[in-house]
C-alpha positions as semicolon CSV with decimal commas, in nm:
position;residue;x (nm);y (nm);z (nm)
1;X;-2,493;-3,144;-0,970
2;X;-2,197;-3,183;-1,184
3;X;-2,194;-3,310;-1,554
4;X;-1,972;-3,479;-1,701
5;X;-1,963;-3,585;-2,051
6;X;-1,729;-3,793;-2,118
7;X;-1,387;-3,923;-1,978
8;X;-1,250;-3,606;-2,020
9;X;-1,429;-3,400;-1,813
10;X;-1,380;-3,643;-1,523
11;X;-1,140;-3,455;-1,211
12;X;-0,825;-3,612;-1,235
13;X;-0,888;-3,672;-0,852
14;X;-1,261;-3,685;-0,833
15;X;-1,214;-3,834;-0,463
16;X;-1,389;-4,146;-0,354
17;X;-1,689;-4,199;-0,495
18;X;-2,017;-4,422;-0,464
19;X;-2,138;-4,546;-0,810
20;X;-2,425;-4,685;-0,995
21;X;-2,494;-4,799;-1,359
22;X;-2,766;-4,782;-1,568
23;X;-2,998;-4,604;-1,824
24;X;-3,208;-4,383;-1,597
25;X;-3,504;-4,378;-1,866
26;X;-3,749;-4,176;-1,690
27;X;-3,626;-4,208;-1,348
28;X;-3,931;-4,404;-1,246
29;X;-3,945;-4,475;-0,917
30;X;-3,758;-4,823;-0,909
31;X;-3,442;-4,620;-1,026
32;X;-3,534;-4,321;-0,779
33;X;-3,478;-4,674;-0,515
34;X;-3,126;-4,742;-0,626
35;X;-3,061;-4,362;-0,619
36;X;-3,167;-4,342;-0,260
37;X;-2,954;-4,609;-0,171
38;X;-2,677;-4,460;-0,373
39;X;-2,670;-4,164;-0,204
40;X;-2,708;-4,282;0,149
41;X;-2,423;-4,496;0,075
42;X;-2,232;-4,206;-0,029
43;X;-2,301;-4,013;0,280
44;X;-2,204;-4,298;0,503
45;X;-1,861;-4,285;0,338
46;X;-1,836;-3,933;0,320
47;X;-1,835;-3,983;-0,080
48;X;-1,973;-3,879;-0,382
49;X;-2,265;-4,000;-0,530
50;X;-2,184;-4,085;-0,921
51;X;-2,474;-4,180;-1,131
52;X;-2,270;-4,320;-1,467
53;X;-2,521;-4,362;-1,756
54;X;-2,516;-4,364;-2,161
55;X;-2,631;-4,191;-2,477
56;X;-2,708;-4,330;-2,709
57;X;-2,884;-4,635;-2,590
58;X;-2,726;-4,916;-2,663
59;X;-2,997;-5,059;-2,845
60;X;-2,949;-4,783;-3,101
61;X;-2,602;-4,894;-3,167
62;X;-2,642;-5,247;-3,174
63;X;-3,021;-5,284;-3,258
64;X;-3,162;-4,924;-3,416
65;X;-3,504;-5,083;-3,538
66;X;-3,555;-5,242;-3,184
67;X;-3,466;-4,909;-2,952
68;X;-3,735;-4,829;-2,735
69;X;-3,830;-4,430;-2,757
70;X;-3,740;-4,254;-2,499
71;X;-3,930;-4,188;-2,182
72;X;-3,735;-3,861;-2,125
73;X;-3,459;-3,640;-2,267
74;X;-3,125;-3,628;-2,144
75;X;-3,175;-3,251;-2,014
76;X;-3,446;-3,442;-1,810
77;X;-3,277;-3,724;-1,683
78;X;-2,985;-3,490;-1,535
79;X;-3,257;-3,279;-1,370
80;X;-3,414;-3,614;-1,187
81;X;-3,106;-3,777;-1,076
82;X;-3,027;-3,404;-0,927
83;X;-3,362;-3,415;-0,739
84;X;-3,242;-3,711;-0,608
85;X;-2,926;-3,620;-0,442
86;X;-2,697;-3,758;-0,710
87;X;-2,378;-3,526;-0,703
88;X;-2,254;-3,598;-1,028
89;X;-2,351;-3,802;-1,380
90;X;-2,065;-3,913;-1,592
91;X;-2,239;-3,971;-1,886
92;X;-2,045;-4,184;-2,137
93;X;-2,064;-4,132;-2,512
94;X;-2,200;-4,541;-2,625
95;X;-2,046;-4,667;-2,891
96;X;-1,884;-4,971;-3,069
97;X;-1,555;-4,937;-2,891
98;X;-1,727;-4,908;-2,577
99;X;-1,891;-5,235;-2,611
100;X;-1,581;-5,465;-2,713
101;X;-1,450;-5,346;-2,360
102;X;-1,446;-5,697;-2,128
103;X;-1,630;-5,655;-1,782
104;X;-1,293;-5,621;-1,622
105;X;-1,200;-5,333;-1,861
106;X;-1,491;-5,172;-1,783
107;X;-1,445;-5,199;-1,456
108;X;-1,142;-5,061;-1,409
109;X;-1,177;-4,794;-1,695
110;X;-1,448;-4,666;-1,538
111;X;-1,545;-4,715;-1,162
112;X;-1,168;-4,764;-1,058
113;X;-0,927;-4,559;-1,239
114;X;-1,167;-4,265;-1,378
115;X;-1,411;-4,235;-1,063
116;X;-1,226;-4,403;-0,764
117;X;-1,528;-4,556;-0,649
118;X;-1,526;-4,672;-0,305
119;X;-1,884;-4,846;-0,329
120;X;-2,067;-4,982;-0,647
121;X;-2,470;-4,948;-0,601
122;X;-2,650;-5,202;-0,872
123;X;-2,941;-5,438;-0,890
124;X;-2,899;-5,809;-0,888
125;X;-2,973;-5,790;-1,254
126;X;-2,694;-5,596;-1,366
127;X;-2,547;-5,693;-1,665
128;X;-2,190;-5,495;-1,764
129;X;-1,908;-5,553;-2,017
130;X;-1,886;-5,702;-2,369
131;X;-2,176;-5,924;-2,486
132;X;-2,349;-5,816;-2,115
133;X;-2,094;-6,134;-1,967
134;X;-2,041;-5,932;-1,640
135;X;-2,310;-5,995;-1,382
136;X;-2,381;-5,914;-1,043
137;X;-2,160;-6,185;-0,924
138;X;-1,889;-6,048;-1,169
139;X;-1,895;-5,703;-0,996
140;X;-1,875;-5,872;-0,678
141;X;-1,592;-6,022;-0,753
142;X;-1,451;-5,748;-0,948
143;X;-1,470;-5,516;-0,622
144;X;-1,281;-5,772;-0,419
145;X;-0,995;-5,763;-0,658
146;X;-0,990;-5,352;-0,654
147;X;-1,092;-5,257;-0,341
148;X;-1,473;-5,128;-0,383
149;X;-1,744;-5,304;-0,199
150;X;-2,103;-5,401;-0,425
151;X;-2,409;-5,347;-0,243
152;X;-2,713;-5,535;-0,430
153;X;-3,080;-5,349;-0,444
154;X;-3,387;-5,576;-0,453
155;X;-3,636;-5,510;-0,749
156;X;-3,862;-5,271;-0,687
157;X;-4,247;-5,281;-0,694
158;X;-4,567;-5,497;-0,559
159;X;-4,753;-5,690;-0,836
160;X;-4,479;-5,621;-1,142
161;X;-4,091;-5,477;-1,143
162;X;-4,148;-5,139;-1,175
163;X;-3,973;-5,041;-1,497
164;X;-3,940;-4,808;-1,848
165;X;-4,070;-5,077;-2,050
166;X;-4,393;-5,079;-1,844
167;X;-4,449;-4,673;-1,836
168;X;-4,366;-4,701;-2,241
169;X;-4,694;-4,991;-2,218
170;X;-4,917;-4,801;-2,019
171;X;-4,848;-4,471;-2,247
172;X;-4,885;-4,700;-2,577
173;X;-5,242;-4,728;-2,410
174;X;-5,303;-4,378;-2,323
175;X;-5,265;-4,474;-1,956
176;X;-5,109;-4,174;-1,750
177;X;-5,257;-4,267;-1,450
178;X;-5,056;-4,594;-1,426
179;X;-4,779;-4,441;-1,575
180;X;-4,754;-4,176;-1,343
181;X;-4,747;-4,513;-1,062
182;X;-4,456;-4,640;-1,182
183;X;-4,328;-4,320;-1,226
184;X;-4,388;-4,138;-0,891
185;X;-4,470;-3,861;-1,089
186;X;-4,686;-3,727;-1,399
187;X;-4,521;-3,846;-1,693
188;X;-4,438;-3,502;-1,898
189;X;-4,329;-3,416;-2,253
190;X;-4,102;-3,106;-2,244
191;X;-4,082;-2,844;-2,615
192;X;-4,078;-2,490;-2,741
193;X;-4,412;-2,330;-2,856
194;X;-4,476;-2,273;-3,145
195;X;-4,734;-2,172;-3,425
196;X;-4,996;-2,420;-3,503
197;X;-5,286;-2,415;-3,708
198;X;-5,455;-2,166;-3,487
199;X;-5,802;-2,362;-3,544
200;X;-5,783;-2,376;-3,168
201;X;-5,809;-2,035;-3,138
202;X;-6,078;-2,012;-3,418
203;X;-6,286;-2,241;-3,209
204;X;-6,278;-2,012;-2,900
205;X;-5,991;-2,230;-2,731
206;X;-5,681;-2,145;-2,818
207;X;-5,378;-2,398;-2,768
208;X;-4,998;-2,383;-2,707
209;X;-4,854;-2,646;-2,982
210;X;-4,521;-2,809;-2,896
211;X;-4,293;-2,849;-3,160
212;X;-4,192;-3,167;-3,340
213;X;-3,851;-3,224;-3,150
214;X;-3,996;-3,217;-2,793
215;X;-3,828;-3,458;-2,560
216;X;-4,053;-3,706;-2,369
217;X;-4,243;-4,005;-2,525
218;X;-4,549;-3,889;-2,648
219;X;-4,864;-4,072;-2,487
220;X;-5,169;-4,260;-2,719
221;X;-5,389;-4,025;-2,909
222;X;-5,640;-3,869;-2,736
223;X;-5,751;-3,616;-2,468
224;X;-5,620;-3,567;-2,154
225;X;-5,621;-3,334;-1,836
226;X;-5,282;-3,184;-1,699
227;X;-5,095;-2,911;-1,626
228;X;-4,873;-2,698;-1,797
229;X;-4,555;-2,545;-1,626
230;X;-4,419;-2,215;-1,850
231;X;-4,049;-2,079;-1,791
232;X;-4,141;-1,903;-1,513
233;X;-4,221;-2,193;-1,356
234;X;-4,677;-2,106;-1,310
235;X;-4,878;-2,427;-1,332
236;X;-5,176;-2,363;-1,529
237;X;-5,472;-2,657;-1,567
238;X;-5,496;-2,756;-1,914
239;X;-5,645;-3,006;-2,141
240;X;-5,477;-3,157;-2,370
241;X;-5,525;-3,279;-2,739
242;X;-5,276;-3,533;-2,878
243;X;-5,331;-3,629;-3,241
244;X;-5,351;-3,498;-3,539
245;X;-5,730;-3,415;-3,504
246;X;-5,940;-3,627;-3,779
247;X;-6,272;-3,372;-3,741
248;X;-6,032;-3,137;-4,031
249;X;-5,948;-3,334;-4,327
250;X;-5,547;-3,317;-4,439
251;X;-5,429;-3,335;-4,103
252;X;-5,214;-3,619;-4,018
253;X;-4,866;-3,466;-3,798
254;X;-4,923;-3,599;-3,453
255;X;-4,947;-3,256;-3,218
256;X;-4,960;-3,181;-2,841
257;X;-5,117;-2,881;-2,786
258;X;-5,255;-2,798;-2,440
259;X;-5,584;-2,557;-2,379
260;X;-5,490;-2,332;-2,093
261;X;-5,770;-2,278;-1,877
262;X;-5,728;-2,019;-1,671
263;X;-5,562;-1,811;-1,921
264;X;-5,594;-1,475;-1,717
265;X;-5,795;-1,235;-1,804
266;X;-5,662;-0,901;-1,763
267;X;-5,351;-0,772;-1,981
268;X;-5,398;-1,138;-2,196
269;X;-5,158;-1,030;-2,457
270;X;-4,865;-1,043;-2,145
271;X;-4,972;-1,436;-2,215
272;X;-4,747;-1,557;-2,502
273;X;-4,581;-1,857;-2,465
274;X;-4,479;-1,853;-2,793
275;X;-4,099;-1,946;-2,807
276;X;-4,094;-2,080;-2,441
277;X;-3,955;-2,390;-2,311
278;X;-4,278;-2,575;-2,168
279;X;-4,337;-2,855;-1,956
280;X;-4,679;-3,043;-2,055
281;X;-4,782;-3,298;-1,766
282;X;-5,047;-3,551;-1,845
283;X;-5,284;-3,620;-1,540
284;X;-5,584;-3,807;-1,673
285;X;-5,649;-3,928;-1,982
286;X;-6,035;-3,817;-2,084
287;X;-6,140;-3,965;-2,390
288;X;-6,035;-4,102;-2,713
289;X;-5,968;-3,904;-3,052
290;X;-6,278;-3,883;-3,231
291;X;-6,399;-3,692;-3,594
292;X;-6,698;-3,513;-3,526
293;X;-6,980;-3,439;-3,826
294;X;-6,944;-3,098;-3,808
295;X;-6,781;-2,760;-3,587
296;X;-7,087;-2,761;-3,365
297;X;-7,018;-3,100;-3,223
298;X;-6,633;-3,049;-3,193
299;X;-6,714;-2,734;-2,982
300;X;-6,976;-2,862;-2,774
301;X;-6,706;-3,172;-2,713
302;X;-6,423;-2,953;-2,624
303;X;-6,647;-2,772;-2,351
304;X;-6,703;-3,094;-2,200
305;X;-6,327;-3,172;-2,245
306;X;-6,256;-2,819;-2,031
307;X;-6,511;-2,917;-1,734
308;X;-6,421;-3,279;-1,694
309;X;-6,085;-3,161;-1,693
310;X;-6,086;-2,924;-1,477
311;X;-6,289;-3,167;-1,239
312;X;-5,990;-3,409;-1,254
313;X;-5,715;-3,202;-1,173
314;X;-5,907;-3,044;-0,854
315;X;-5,802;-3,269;-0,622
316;X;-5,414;-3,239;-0,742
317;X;-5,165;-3,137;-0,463
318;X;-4,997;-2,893;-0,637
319;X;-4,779;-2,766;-0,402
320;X;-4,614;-3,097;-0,396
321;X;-4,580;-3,108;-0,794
322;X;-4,415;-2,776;-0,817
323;X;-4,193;-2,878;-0,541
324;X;-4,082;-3,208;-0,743
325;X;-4,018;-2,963;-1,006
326;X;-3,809;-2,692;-0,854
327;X;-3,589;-2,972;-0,727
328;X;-3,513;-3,135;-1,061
329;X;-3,472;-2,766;-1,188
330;X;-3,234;-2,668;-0,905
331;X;-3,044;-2,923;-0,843
C-alpha cells in the first residue's frame, strides 16, 4: 500500500481514484464496512482505493483536554487499512489552516484536484469542511458539480453503531471481550521491551515489560489472558498484568508486562525479547488488580492467573489470528 503524507507526496497523476474520509481509530469493524465497500467500488471502476485520514485528531487541535486516546497508532492504522485492500492512505497533516478550508475547498483541494476521485465512499453521517457545515447531502451535491459520484454506507452494527468511542468504553472497563466485537479482532497494544523491575522474574515468572510510549490504548487495570506476537512473528500464550502492582509498595507507573507461557525450554537464553517490537493482544480479561498480604499469596495467585489463562486461550483459532496479522504486516 502506498503512503502518502501529505499533499506533496501525492502523484501528480494519481489516476482515478475511489475515496473515503475519516479517522480510522482502530479500524473496528464498522470502518473495515466502508473499506469493503471502498474497495469494491474501486475495482468496479478499475480505480484506486484512497483511504484519506488525519493526524493529529482534530480534537487535539481544537479541543486538547477533550481528545479521546487513541485506540491505535498510526503505524497500525496503515497496516489495517492495507489488510483491507486499501491501495493507498493520503494522510493529511490537521491543522488550523486545514480547518478554515469551506466544504467546497475541501472538496476540491482534496478529492478533485489532488486525488481525481471518480467515487467518494462515506457514511450518511459525514461531516466535512469548516465548522463540520458539509454533510452528506453537501458531498452529494458537491460530486454533481465535479464529476464524482457519492455512494452512502448504512451504520454498521445490531443493538449499538459499532464505533471507537464504544471499544475506548468497553476497555475503560477492562472489557476485551466486547472490545474485540466491535473490533473484529483482539484489541492489541504494540512497544519495545524493555527492563522492568525484574520482580517477575524473582517470583518464578518472568515478564516482557513494554515501554512507556507503546501505541494502543491501554485497557483497565487488571489481569488478562492473550497472546504475544514477537518480530518474528511466533504467538506465544501469555498472561498479562496491567497496573502498577499495589502487593510492592512505591509502585505507581502503569505497566504491561505479559508472562510468556510456553517460554521454551531448551537453549532459553535464544529467548530475549529485550529490544523487540512486540505485539501484546488481550483475549480475556481474568481478574481485577489486587494487593496481596504477603509473596506467598501473590505467587499462589499468579499460578492460578497462568492456568485460567491458559484455559481461555485454548479454544483460540490461531491460525486465523496470525493470518489477520500477516495481512496488516504485508500489505
Amino acid at each position: 500500500m502506498h503512503y502518502w503524507n501529505g499533499l506533496d507526496e501525492v502523484p501528480a497523476d494519481p489516476g482515478p481514484t475511489a475515496v473515503t474520509i475519516g479517522n480510522f481509530d482502530g479500524v473496528h469493524r464498522g470502518h473495515q464496512e466502508v473499506l469493503q465497500q471502498l474497495v469494491t467500488a474501486a475495482g468496479a471502476r478499475s480505480a484506486s482505493a484512497v483511504a484519506l485520514s488525519f493526524d493529529p485528531h482534530p480534537l487535539q487541535v481544537h479541543r486538547p483536554a477533550d481528545c479521546p486516546e487513541m485506540l491505535t497508532g498510526v503505524t497500525e492504522k496503515i497496516r489495517r487499512l492495507a489488510a483491507a485492500g486499501v491501495d493507498a492512505m493520503l494522510m493529511i497533516p490537521y491543522s488550523l489552516d486545514l480547518a478554515r478550508l469551506t466544504a467546497e475547498e475541501f472538496v476540491r483541494t482534496y478529492l478533485v484536484e489532488a486525488l481525481q476521485a471518480s467515487v467518494v465512499v462515506v457514511g450518511h453521517d459525514v461531516r466535512f469542511g469548516r465548522d463540520n457545515s458539509g454533510s452528506f447531502d453537501t458531498m452529494v451535491a458537491l460530486g454533481e458539480e465535479f464529476g464524482f459520484e457519492v455512494l452512502g454506507v448504512d451504520d454498521f452494527g445490531r443493538d449499538r453503531r459499532c464505533s471507537s468511542t464504544w471499544v475506548r468504553e468497553a476497555l475503560a472497563e477492562g472489557d476485551v471481550a466486547a472490545a474485540r466485537e466491535v473490533l473484529g479482532r483482539p484489541h492489541a497494544v504494540i512497544g519495545t521491551v524493555v527492563h522492568g523491575e525484574a520482580r517477575g522474574r524473582e517470583l518464578g515468572f518472568p515478564t516482557a515489560n513494554l515501554s512507556d510510549d507503546s501505541e494502543g490504548m491501554v485497557p483497565a487495570d487488571g489481569v488478562y489472558a492473550g497472546w504475544l506476537i514477537d518480530a518474528q512473528f511466533r504467538r506465544w500464550p501469555a498472561a498479562i498484568s496491567v497496573g502498577s502492582n499495589p502487593t510492592f509498595e512505591g509502585l505507581t507507573r502503569r505497566v504491561v508486562e505479559a508472562h510468556v507461557m510456553d517460554r521454551p525450554k531448551e537453549r532459553i537464553e535464544d529467548f530475549d525479547l529485550y529490544g523487540q517490537l512486540v505485539r501484546v493482544e488481550f483475549v480475556e480479561r481474568l481478574r481485577g488488580m489486587v494487593a496481596f498480604e504477603g509473596i506467598a499469596l501473590l505467587i499462589r495467585q499468579m499460578e492460578i492467573d497462568v492456568l485460567q489463562a491458559r484455559q481461555a486461550l485454548a479454544a483460540e483459532d490461531v491460525t486465523a489470528l496470525d493470518s489477520q496479522n500477516r495481512r496488516a504486516v504485508e500489505g
